[in-house]
N, C-alpha and C positions, 0 to 999 in steps of 0.2 A: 727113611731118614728121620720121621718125627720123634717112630719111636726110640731112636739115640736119645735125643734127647731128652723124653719124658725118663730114660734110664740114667742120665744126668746125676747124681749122688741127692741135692738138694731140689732138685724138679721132681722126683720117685719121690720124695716127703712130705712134701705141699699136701698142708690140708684145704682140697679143692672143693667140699660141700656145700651144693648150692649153688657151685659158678662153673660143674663143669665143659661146660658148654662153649662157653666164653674164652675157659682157659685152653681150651683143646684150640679154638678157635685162633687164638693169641699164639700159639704154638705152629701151625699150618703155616700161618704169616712168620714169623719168624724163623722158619724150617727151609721155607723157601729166600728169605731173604739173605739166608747164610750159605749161600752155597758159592765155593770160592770163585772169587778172582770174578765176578760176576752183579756189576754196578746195575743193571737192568731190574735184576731180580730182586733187589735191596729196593729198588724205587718200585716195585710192584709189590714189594711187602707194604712199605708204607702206607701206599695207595690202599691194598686192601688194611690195614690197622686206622686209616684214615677213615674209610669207609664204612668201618663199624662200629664207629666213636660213637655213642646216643649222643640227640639234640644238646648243644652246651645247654638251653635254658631247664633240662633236666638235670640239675645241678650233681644231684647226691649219685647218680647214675652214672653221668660222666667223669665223676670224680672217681667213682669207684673203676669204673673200667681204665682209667689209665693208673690208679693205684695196681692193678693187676696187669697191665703190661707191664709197668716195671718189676713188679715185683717177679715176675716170672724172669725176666733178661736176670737182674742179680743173684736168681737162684740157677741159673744156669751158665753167667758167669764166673760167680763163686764156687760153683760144684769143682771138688778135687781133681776130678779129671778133667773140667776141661780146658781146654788149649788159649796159647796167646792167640793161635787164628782165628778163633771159634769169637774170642772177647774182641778181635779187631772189626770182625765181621757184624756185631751189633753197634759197633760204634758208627759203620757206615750206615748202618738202617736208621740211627738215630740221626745222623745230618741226613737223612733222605726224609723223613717226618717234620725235621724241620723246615723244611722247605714246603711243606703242604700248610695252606694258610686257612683257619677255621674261625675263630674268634675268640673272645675273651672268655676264660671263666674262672668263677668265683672261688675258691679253692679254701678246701678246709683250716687253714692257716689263717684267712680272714683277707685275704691279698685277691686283686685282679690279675689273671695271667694268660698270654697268648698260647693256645691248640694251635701250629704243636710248636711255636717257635723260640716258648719259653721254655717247656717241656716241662710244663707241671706237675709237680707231686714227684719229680724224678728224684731230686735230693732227698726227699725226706722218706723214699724207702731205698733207693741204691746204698745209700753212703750206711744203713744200719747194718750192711755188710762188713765194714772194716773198721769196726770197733773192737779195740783192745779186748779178748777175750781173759787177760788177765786183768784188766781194772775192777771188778768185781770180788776176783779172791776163783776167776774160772780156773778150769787143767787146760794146760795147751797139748790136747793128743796129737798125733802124727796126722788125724784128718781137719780138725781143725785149723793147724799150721797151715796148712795145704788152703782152706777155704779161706781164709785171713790176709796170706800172699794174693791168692787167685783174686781176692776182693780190692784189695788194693791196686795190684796191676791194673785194672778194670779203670778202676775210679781214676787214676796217673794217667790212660789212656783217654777218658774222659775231659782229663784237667788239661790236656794238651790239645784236644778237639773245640776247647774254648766251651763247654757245656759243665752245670756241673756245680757242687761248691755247698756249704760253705766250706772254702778253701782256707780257713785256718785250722779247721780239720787238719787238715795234712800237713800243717807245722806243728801241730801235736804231734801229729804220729813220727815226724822226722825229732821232734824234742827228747822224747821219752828215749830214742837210740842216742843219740848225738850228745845231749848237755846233761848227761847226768854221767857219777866218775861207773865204771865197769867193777861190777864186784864180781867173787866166785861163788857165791849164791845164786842158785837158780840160773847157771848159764847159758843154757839152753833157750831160755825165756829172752834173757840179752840178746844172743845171736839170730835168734827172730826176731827180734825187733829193730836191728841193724841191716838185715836183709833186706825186709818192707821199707827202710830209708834209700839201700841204694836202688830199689825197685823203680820207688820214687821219684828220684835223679834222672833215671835210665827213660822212664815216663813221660814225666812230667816236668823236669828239669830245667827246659826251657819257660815255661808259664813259668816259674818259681821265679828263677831270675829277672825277668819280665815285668812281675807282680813286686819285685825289688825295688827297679827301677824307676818304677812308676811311685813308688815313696821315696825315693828321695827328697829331702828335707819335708820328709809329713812328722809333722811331731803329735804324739801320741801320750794318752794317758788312760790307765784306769776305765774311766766314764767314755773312752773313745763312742762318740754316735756311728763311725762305721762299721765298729767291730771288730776292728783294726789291731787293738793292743790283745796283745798275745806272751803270757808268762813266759819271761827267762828259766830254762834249766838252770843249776846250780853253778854250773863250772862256763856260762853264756853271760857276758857284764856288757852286749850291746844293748840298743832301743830293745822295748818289750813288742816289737811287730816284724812283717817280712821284710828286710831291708839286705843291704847290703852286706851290712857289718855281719848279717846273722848266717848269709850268704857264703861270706867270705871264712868265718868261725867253719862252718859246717867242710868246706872242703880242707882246709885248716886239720879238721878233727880224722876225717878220714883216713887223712894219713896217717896223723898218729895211731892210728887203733890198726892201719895196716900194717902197722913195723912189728919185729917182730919182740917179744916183752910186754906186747899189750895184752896178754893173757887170752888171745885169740886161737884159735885152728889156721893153718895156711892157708884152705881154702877161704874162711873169713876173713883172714888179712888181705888175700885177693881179691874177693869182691869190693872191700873197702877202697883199697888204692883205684879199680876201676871203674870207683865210683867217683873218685876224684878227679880220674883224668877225664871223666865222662864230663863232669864239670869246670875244666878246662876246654873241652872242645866246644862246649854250649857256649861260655864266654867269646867265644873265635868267631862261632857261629852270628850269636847275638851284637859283636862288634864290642863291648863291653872290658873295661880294664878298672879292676877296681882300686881304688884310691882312698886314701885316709877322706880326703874332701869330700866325696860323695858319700860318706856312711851318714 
């Protein structure tokens, strides 16, 4: 089984000189921790990933070893082939590590953070997965699209497990589809990036709305201290953070680009609209009716 995974697109590419040892190691536990429909072996993965953690007071040690557990989960959740159950299946390993209680440690960011219940250094190599391959001026090839989707699904699955963040990440990546007008340049590039929004919905949907609700009446600027304020798209005139209004815009938007004259493909108008109704059923869910009052 391991070797699946070492055959993984992005886990086969890893340059592992020097730690291979560690990584194979990091791999056994996670090999065993993914096997389905099977919470035991998720909590014996942990246990042993817990188990091999060096002392925290070896700071650059233990930093490094859990920089390379994650880094191997995102190269193995992101690889093109693999599966939503393969990315559900490290999501339960990761609430099974959080439950294993170690200590604090100092982490290269300059912060204090709890092994494993903060889950340090997970943001800051998962999330280098789902950045915009074209903000650079990258090509989005047919595997890259693949690893882009697969890395975002991941991370929406993350954002709904309460792990995870920074979460205005992902009102950028819903911005760039959503509030800007749809040209016939480059549509291909669009249509990905419309995708990765209803992924989003589908995901993470509920945190979103959640995280809405929970600003209501926060008023936000610029210098925001939480990090809170978040650029309007062009064709977006609510608050510049995740609110309601931007909430309510976005299922708003969906549909228009589902109809048909929005210069889409059917199956892209499909997704769009059941991305829509997906965020009608989260409002159901969540109890939630939005209102001018509460933007």
């Amino acid at each position: 089984m391991k070797a699946a995974y070492f055959n993984l697109e992005l886990v086969a590419s890893m340059d592992v000189t020097g730690r291979e040892a560690e990584i194979s190691n990091i791999l056994d536990a996670l090999t065993l921790g993914m096997q389905p429909a099977m919470l035991e072996s998720a909590e014996q993965a942990a246990c042993q990933l817990d188990f091999a953690c060096p002392p925290l007071e070896s700071n650059k040690e233990a930093s490094g070893y859990l920089w390379n557990i994650w880094e191997v989960m995102g190269n193995i959740a992101g690889s093109p082939s693999a599966t939503i159950e393969i990315q559900k299946r490290l999501v339960v390993v990761l609430k099974c590590l959080q439950k294993c209680a170690k200590g604090d440690l100092r982490t290269w960011s300059g912060g204090g953070e709890r092994v494993w219940a903060d889950l340090p250094l997970f943001t800051e190599v998962v999330y280098t997965f789902f950045n915009d391959p074209m903000q650079h001026g990258g090509e989005l090839t047919p595997e890259y699209e693949r690893i882009w989707r697969n890395a975002n699904t991941f991370a929406g699955l993350c954002l709904a497990a309460g792990f995870g963040g920074p979460h205005n990440q992902i009102v950028y990546a819903i911005r760039v589809a959503l509030e800007e007008p749809i040209t016939d340049s480059e549509m291909h590039k669009t249509e990905c990036r419309i995708l990765i929004a209803c992924d989003w919905i589908t995901h993470g949907g509920k945190a979103l709305l959640k995280w809405a609700q929970a600003n209501i009446g926060y008023i936000v600027d610029e210098n925001d201290p939480e990090g809170q304020y978040i650029d309007q798209g062009s064709l977006y005139h609510e608050p510049p953070t995740m609110c309601l209004g931007r909430w309510g815009y976005w299922q708003d938007r969906f549909m228009e680009i589902g109809k048909e004259g929005s210069g889409l493909g059917e199956d892209m108008r499909r997704a769009a609209r059941e991305a829509a109704e997906q965020m009608r059923v989260i409002e159901r869910e969540v109890g939630h009716t939005l209102s001018k009052s509460e933007v």
